[in-house]
C-alpha positions as CSV (number, residue, x, y, z in Angstrom):
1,X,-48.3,54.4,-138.4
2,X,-45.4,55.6,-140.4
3,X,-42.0,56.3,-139.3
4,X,-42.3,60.2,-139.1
5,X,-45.6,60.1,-136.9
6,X,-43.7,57.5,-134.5
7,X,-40.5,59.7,-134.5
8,X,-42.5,62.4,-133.5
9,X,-44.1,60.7,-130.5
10,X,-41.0,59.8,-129.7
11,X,-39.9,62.7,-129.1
12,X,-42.9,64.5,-127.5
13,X,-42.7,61.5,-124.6
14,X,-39.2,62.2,-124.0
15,X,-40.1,66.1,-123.6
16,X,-43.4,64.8,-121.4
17,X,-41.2,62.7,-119.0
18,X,-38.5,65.6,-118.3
19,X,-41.0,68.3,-117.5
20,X,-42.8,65.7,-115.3
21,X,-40.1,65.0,-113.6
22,X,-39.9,68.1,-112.3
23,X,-43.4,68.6,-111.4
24,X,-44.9,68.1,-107.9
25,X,-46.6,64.6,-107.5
26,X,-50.1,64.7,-108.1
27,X,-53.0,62.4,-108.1
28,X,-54.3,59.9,-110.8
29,X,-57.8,60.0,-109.5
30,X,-60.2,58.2,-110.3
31,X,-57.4,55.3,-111.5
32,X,-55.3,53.1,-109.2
33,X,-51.9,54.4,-109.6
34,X,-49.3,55.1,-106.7
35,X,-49.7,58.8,-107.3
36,X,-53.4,58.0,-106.2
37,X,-52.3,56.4,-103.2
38,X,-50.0,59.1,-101.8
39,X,-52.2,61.7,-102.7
40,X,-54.6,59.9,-100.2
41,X,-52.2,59.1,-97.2
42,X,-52.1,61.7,-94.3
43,X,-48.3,61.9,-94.5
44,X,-45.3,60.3,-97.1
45,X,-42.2,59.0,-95.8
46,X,-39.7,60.0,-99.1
47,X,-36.5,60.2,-96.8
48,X,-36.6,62.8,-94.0
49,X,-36.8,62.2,-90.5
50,X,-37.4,65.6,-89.2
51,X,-39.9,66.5,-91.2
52,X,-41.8,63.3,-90.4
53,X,-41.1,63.4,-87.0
54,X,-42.6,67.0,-86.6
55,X,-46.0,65.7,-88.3
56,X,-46.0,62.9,-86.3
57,X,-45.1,64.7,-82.9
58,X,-48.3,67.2,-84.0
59,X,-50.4,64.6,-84.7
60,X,-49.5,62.3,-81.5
61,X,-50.8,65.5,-79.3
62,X,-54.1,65.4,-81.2
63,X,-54.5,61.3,-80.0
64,X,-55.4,60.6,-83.6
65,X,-51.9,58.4,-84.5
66,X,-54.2,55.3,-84.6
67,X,-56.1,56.7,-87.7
68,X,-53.3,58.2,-89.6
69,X,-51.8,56.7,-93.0
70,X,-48.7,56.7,-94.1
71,X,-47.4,56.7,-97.8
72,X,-44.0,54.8,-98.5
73,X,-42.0,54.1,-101.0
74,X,-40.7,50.3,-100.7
75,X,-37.2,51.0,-100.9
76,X,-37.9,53.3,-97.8
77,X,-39.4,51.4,-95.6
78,X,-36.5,49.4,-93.9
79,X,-35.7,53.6,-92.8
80,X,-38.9,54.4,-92.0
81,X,-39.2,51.3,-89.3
82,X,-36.1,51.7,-87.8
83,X,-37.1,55.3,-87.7
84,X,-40.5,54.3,-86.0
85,X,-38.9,51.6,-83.6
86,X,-36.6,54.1,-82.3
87,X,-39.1,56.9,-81.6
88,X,-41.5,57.5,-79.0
89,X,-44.5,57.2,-81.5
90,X,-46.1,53.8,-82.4
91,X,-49.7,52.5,-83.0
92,X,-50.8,54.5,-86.8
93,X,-53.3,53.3,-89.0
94,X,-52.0,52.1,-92.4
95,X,-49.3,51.9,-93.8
96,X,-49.3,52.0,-97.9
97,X,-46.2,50.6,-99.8
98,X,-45.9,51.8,-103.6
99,X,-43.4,53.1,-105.8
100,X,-42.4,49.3,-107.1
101,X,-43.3,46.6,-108.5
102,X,-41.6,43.9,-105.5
103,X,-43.5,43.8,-101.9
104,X,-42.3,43.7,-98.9
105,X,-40.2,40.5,-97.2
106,X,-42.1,38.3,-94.4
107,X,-39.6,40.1,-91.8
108,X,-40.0,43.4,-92.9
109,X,-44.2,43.4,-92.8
110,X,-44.1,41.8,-89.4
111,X,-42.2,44.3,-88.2
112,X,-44.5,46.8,-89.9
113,X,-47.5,45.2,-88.3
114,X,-45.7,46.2,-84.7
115,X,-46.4,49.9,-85.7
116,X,-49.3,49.7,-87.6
117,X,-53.0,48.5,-88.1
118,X,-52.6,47.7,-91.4
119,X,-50.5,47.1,-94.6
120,X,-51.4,47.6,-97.9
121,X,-48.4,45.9,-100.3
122,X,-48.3,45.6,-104.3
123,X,-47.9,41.8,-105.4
124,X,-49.0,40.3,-102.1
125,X,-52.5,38.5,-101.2
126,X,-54.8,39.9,-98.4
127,X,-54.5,37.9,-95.5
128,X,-57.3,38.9,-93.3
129,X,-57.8,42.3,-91.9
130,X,-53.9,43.3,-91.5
131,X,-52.2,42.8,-94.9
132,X,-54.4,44.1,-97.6
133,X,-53.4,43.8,-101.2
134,X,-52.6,46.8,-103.1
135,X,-53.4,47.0,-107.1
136,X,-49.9,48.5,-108.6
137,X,-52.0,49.8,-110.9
138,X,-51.1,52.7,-113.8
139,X,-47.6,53.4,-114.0
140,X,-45.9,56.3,-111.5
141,X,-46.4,60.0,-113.9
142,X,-43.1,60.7,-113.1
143,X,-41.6,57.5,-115.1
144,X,-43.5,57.8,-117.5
145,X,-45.3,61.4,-118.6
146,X,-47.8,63.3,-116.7
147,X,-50.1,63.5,-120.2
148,X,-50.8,59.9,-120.4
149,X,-53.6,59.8,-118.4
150,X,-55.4,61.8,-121.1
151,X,-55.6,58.8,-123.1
152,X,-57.5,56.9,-120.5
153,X,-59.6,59.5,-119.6
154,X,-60.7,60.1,-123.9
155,X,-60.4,56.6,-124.3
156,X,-62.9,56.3,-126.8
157,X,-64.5,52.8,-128.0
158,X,-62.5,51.7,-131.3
159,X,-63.4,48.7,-132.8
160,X,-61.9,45.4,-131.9
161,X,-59.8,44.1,-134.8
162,X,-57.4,41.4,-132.4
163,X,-58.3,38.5,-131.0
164,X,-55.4,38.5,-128.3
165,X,-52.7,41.2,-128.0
166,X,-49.1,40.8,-127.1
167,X,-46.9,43.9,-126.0
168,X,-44.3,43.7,-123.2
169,X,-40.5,43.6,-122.4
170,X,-39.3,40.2,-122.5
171,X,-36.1,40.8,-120.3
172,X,-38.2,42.2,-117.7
173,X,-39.1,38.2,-117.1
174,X,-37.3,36.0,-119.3
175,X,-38.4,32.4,-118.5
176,X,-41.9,33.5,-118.3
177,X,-42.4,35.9,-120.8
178,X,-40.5,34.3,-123.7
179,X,-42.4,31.4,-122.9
180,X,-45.5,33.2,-123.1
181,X,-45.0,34.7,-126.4
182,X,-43.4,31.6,-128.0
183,X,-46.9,29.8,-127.0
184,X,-49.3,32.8,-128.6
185,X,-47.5,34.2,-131.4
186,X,-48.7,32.0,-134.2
187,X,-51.8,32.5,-133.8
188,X,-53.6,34.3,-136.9
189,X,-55.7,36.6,-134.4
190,X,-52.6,37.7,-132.1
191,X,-50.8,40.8,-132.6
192,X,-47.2,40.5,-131.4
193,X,-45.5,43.5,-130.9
194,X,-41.7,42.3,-129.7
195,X,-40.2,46.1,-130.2
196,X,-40.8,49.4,-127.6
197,X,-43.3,51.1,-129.3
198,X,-44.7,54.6,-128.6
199,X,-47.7,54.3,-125.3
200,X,-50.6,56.6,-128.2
201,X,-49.7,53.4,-130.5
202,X,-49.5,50.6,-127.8
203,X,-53.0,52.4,-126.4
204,X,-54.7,52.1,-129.7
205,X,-54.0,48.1,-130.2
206,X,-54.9,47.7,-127.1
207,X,-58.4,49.3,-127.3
208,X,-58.4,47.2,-130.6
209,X,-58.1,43.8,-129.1
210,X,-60.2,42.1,-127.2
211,X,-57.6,40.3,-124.5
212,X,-54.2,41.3,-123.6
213,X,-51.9,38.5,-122.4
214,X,-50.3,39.6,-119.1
215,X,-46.8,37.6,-117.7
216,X,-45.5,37.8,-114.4
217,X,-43.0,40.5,-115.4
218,X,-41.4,41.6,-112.2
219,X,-43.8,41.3,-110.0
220,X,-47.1,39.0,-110.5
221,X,-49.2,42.5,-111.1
222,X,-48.3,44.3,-113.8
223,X,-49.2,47.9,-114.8
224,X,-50.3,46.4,-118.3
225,X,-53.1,44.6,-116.6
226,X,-54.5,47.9,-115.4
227,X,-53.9,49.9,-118.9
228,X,-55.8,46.9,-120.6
229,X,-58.8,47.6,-117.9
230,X,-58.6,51.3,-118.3
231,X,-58.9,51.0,-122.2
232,X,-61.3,48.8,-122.6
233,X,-59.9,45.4,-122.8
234,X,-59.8,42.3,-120.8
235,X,-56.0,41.6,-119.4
236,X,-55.2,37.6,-119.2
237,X,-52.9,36.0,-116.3
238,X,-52.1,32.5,-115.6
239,X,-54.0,31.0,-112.9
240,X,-51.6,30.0,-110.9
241,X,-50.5,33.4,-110.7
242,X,-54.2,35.3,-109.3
243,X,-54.2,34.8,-105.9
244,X,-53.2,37.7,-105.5
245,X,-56.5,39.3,-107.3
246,X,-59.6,40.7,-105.8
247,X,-61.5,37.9,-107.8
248,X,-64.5,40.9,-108.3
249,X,-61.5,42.2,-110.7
250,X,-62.0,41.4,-114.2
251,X,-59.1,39.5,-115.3
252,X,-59.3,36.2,-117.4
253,X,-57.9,33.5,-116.0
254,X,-56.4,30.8,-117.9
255,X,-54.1,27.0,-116.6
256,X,-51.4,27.7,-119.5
257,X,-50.8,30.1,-122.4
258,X,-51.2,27.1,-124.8
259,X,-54.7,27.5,-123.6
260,X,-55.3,30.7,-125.9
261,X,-52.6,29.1,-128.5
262,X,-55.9,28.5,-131.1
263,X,-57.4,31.4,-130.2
264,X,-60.5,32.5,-132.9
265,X,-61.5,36.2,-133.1
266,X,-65.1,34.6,-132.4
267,X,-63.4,32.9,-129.4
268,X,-61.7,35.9,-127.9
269,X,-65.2,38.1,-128.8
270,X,-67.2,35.4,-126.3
271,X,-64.2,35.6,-123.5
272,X,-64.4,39.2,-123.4
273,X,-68.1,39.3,-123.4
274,X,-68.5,37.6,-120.6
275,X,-66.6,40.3,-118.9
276,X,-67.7,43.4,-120.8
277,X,-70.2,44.9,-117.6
278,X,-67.4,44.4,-115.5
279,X,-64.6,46.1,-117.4
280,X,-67.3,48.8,-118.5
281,X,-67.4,49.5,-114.6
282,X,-63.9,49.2,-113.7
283,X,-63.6,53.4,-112.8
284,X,-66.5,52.7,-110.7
285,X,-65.0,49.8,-109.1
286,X,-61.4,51.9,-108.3
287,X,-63.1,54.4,-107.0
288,X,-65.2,52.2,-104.4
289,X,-61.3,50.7,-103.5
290,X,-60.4,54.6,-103.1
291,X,-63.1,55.5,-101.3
292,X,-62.8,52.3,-98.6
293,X,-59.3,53.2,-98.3
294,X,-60.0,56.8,-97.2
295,X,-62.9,55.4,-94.6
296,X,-59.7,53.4,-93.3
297,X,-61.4,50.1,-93.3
């Protein structure tokens, strides 16, 4: 790509990302994205009491509280408890926690379990019926443009030319991620790309290669794990990191970085094969997770 095109792009993102700010939030259906989930919720929490508290008051005289979701952002939710715990109203039925990449402290989601059924979080493990993990998914429209999601949806099958692609911010994670890419670099099949780059470019290597190396960054999931899914490639984390993972996910799994260090393209070509019906079903699979969320578990 030469520098003109990537000017260009530039500048059309920066022109997508101030009209979507100023948009009205809108689903990402049929991908995992927060916009998904507080499209789906019953009610959001983004800040004002009254507002909720009429809903909630109109719903509490219908005796349906104990089904009814409720979308918040994590930064919120301290608010939106002590809201709760002061109130008259108690007993809903899920509460959903996006809009960031950290989850919520042990404190904060027993106290959330005093008001409701369930809690789904971002970067947390399912622990029975209670605490459900929550994919973070593609990133929030209004962060990043409300057009990208054309690009997953025309994805089109290009051929894979990279064994092993690496494309992320290394201050987001320093320790791990320079690690990371000081252990995969060399390889003759990796594509390192160690500068921001435009997402149509970052979109195309990725549908070139055939894994995509995925650091904690800050949080354990990562929206690059779910763009790597969405395009057609298979995303790689560190085992010791994947608890958190639905294992029915298709994400590699490997002990240490060094493990993909002498990574072949005929080696990356058998990995990813092994997972090619699963990532070939992955909009299927999300909107199973969608559609189990709306039946409220």
């Amino acid at each position: 790509m030469n520098r003109v095109t990537e000017t260009g792009f530039r500048a059309f993102n920066r022109v997508e990302r101030f009209v979507g700010k100023r948009l009205p939030r809108s689903s990402s259906y049929p991908f995992l994205a927060c916009d998904t989930y507080f499209s789906e919720c019953d009610l959001s929490y983004m800040g004002n009491d009254t507002n909720l508290l009429k809903k909630l008051t109109l719903v509490n005289s219908m005796n349906s509280t104990r089904e009814i979701s409720i979308y918040c952002p994590e930064h919120r939710v301290p608010v939106l408890l002590s809201f709760l715990e002061t109130s008259s109203l108690g007993g809903f039925g899920t509460l959903l926690v996006g809009d960031s990449d950290e989850t919520l402290t042990d404190l904060l989601t027993l106290r959330a379990l005093k008001q409701f059924k369930r809690v789904f979080l971002v970067n947390r493990r399912s622990e029975g019926t209670n605490i459900r993990n929550l994919p973070i998914g593609l990133e929030n429209k209004k962060y990043s443009s409300p057009l990208r999601l054309n690009y997953f949806k025309r994805a089109k099958k290009l051929r894979k030319a990279n064994g092993l692609l690496l494309c992320w911010n290394d201050a987001t994670n320093p320790v791990e991620r320079t690690s990371a890419r000081n252990k995969l670099k060399q390889s003759k099949t990796t594509l390192n790309i160690e500068l921001r780059i435009p997402f149509q470019v970052l979109a195309k290597h990725t549908q070139q290669s055939y894994l995509v190396a995925c650091p904690v960054g800050n949080g354990i999931d990562t929206h690059r794990i779910w763009e790597s899914l969405y395009l057609g490639s298979l995303p790689v984390v560190l085992k010791k990191d994947a608890s958190i993972f639905d294992p029915n996910w298709p994400i590699h799994r490997v002990d240490d970085w060094e493990d993909l260090s002498g990574l072949t393209i005929a080696k990356a070509k058998d990995i990813f094969e092994i997972y090619r019906e699963q990532i070939g079903s992955v909009i299927e699979m999300s909107e199973v997770f969608i559609d189990q969320f709306r039946k409220k578990y």
